[in-house]
C-alpha positions as a printed Julia matrix, in Angstrom:
224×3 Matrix{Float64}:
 12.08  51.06   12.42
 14.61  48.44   10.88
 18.09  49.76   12.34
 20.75  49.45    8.84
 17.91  48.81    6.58
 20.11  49.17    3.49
 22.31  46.14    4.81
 19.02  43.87    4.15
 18.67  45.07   -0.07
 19.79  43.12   -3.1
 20.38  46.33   -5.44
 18.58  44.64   -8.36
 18.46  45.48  -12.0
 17.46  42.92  -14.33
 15.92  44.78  -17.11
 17.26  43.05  -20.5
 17.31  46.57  -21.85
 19.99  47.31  -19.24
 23.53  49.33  -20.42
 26.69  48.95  -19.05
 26.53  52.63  -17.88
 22.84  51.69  -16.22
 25.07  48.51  -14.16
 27.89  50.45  -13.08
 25.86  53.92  -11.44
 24.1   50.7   -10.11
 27.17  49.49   -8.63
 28.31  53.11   -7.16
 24.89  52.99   -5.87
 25.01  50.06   -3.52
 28.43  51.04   -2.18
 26.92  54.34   -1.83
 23.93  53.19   -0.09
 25.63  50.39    1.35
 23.24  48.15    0.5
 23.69  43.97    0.83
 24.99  42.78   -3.05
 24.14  44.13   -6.73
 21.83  41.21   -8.47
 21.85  41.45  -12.55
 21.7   39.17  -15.57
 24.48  36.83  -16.29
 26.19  38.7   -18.91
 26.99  41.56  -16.27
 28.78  39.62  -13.48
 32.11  40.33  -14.83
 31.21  43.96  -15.08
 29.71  44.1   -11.36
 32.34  41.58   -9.65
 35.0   44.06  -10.76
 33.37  47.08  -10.12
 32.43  46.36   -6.71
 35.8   44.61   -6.03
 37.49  46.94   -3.18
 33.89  46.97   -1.34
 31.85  44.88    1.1
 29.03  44.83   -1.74
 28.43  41.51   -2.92
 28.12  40.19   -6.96
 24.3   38.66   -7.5
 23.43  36.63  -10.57
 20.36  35.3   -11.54
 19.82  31.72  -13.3
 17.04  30.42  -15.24
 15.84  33.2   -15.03
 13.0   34.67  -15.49
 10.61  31.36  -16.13
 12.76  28.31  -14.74
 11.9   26.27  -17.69
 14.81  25.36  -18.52
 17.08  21.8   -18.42
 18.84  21.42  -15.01
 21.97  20.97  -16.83
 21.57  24.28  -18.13
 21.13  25.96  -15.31
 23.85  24.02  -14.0
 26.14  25.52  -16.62
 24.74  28.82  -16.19
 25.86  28.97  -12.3
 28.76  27.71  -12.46
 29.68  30.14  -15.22
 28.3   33.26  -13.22
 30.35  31.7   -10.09
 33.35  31.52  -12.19
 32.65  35.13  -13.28
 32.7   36.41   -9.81
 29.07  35.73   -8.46
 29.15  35.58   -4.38
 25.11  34.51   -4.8
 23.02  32.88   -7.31
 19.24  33.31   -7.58
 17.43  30.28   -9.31
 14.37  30.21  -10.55
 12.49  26.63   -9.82
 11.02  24.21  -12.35
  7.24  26.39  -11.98
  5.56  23.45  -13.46
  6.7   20.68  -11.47
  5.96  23.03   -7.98
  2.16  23.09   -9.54
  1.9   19.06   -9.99
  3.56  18.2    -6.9
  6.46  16.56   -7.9
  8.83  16.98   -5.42
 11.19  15.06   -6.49
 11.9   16.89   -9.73
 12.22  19.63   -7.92
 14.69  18.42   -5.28
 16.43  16.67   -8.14
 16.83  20.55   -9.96
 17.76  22.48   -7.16
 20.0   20.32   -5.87
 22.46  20.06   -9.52
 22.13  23.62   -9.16
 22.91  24.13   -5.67
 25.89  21.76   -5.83
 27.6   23.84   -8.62
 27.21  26.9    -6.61
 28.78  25.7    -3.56
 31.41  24.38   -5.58
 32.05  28.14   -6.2
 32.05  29.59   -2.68
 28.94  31.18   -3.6
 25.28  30.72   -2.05
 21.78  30.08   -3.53
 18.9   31.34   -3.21
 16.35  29.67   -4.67
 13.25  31.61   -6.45
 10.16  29.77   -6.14
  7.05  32.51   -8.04
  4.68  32.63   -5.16
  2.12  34.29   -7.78
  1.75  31.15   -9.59
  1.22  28.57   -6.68
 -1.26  28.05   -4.1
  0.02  27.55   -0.68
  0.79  23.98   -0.83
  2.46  24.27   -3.89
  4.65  27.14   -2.18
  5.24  24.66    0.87
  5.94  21.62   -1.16
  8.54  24.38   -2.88
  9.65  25.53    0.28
 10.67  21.94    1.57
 12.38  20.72   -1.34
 14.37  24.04   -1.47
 15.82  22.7     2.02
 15.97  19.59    1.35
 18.19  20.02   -1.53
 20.77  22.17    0.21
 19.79  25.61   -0.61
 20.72  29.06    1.29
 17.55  30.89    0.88
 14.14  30.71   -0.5
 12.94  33.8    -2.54
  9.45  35.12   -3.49
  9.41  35.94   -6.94
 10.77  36.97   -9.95
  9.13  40.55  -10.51
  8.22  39.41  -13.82
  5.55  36.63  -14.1
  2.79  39.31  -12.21
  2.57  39.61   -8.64
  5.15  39.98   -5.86
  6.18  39.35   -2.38
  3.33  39.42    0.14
  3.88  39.57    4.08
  1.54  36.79    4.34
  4.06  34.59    1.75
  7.01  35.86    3.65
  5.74  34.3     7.04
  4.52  30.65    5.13
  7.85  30.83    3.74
  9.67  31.44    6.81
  7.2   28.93    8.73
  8.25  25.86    6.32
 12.43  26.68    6.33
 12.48  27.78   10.09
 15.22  29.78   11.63
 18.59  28.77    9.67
 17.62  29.05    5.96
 16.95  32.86    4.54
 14.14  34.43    3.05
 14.25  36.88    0.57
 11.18  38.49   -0.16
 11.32  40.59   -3.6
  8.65  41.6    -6.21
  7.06  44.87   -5.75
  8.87  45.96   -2.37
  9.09  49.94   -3.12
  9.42  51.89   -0.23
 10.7   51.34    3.89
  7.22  50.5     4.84
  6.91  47.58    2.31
 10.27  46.59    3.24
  9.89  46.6     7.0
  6.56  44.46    6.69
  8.39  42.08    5.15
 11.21  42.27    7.32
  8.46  41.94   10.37
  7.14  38.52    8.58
 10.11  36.83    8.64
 12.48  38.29    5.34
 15.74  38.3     5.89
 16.64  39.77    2.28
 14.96  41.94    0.37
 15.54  42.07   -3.58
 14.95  45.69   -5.21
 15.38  47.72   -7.91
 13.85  50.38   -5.8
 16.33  50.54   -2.98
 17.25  54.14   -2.59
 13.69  54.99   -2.4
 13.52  52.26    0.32
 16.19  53.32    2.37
 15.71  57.45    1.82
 11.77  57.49    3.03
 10.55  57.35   -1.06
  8.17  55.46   -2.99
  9.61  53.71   -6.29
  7.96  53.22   -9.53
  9.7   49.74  -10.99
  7.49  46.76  -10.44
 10.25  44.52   -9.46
């Protein structure tokens, strides 16, 4: 059994339906639960940065989110507006098309705008790259330029483009970024047994919108 398992969950909640009343009991959640950091839209940083700002819970924001498709200036805009907002982490999703033609550089040349503007804000990045839409060499070729460009983590998927973190994903992952960059596995993980496997492959993050259930012995419903 994982020892603090809570410490290891992004408290997630990324549903655009999402009220400010659904963020905050989010927010007494994780300090609650004392789970890891509270990951939502852009629009809510402000809202989560200072409700969680006399805990150890940490602000998440997500960027380009959920396709990637969009202009790296864009998402350069959009992180350094969510750091400037309060964000301690950002999770980017990758350019998805360039990962499945193998151009590397593009997506070096994406992650790293992104991840500059990030670091420029004391915050760290985490860097989504779909695992349900690439093969494994697309994931690799994903994994390397993730490092290569300077990022904090590599992350399984969004929860939204079908599929979800796999242990088998988790360990490539971890294989290709070794020992010093993190792995967040996320998509799907809904109880302690999912999040322990993962945890066992190599995750050193897990993203959520089923914590609780995770961390009290249940079994959520939400598919991210």
């Amino acid at each position: 059994m994982t020892e603090n398992l809570a410490s290891y969950i992004d408290h997630t909640l990324l549903k655009p339906e999402a009220s400010e009343a659904d963020v905050l009991r989010i927010c007494t959640e994780a300090v609650e639960y004392g789970f890891k950091s509270v990951c939502v839209n852009p629009v809510w940083v402000k809202t989560v940065h200072t409700a969680l700002r006399n805990s150890a819970v940490l602000s998440c924001s997500v960027v380009g989110f959920p396709l990637g498709a969009t202009p790296t200036d864009v998402k350069v805009f959009e992180a350094r507006g969510a750091t400037l907002d309060g964000a301690d982490e950002v999770d980017m999703v990758i350019n998805i098309a360039a990962a499945r033609a193998g151009d590397k550089d593009a997506l070096v040349e994406d992650i790293a705008a992104v991840a500059e503007a990030v670091h420029a804000g004391s915050a760290i990045l985490k860097v989504i790259i779909e695992t349900s839409l690439l093969n494994d060499e697309q994931k690799v070729l994903a994994c390397e330029a993730a490092v290569q460009a300077g990022a904090d983590f590599v992350k399984t998927s969004t929860g939204f483009n079908g599929g979800g973190a796999t242990a088998q994903d988790v360990a490539l992952m971890r294989s290709v970024v070794g020992p010093d960059i993190g792995v967040k596995a996320s998509g799907g993980v809904r109880s302690r047994e999912d999040a322990e496997a993962m945890i066992a492959a190599g995750a050193s993050r897990i993203g959520a919108s089923s914590g609780i259930a995770i961390v009290t012995g249940g079994t959520g419903t939400s598919s991210y």
